[in-house]
C-alpha positions in Angstrom: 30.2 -9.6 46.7 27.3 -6.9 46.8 29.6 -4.5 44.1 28.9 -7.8 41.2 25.8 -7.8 42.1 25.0 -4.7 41.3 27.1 -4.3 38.6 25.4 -8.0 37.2 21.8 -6.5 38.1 22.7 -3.1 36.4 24.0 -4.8 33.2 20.6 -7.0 33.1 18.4 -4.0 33.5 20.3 -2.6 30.6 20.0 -5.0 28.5 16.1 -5.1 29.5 15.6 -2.2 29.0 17.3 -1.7 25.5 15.1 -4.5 24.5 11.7 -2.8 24.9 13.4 -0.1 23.2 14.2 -1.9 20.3 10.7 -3.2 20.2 9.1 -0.7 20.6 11.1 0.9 17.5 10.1 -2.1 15.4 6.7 -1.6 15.8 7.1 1.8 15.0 8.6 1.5 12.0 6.3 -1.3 11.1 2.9 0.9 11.8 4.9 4.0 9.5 5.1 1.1 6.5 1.7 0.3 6.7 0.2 4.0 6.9 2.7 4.6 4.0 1.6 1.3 2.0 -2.2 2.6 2.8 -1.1 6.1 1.4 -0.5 4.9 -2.2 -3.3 2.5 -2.4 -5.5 5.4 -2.3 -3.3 7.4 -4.5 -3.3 4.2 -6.9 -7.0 4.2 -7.0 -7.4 7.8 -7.6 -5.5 7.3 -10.6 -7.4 4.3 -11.1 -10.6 6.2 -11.3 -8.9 8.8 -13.5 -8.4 5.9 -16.0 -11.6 4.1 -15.9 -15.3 5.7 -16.9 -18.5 4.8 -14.5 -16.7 3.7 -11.7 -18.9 2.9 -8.9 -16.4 1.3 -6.4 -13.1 0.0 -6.3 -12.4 -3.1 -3.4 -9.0 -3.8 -3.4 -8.0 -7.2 -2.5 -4.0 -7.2 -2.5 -1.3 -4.1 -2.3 2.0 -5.0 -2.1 5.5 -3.0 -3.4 7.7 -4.8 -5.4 11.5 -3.9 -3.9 13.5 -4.5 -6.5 11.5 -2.1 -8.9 9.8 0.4 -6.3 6.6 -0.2 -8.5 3.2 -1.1 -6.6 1.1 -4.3 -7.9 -2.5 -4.8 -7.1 -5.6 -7.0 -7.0 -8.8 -5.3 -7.2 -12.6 -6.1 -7.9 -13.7 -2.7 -9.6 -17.6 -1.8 -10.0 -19.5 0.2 -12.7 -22.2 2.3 -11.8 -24.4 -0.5 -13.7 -23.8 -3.0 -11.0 -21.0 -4.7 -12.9 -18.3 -6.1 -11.6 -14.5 -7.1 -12.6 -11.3 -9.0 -10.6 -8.1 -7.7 -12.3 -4.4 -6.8 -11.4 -2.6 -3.4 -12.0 0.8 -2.1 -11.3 1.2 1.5 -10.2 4.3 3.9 -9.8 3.9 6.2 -6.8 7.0 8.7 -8.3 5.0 9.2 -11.6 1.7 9.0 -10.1 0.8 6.9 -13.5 -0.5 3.3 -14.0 2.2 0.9 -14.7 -0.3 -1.5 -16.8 -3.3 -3.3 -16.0 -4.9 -6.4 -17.3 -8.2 -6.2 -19.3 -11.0 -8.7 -18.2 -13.7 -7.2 -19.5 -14.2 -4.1 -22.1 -17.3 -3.7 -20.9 -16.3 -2.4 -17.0 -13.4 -1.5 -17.7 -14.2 1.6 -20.2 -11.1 4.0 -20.7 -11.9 7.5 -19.5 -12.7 9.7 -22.5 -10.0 12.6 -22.3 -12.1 16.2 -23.1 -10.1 19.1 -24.2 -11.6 22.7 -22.8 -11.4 25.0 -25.9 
């Protein structure tokens, strides 16, 4: 009787214990995604900034990935050095470091950056 015991409690520990272990993987992975996600938000914005003249400040309301075409979307309320504000959505693609297209609410903020070619 004592050897099922302790064969019973062995296989219960084990299964415990390879419990927290999976758990504890989860998370894991879970935090990488995030630090990833938060990675190519500020890449996206960079590029963002690169695209836009007079930006003052960029608050980004939603980032998410779209799976099924590995492009990024995102809501953001961009601000012009004048104090003017604008809510719009853009996609971004991380591989091409490029905007994917963004919606134009108003001309006014959302100036293009003039492209200057060094002679």
């Amino acid at each position: 009787m004592p050897r099922k015991i302790r064969k019973l409690s062995l296989a219960i520990l084990m299964i415990i214990t390879l419990g927290i272990g999976g758990k504890v993987y989860m998370d894991k992975r879970e935090a990488q995604k995030q630090q990833d996600l938060l990675a190519v938000e500020k890449q996206s914005v960079k590029v963002l900034k690169n695209t836009f003249a007079d930006i003052k400040e960029v608050k980004v309301e939603q980032f998410e990935k779209n799976d099924i075409t590995g492009s990024y979307g995102a809501l953001v309320t961009m601000t012009n050095t004048k104090g003017n504000s604008v809510y719009f959505d853009y996609s971004f693609w991380k591989e091409r470091n490029e905007l994917g297209g963004y919606s134009v609410e108003n001309r006014e903020v959302q100036k293009k950056e003039e492209i200057r070619l060094l002679k």
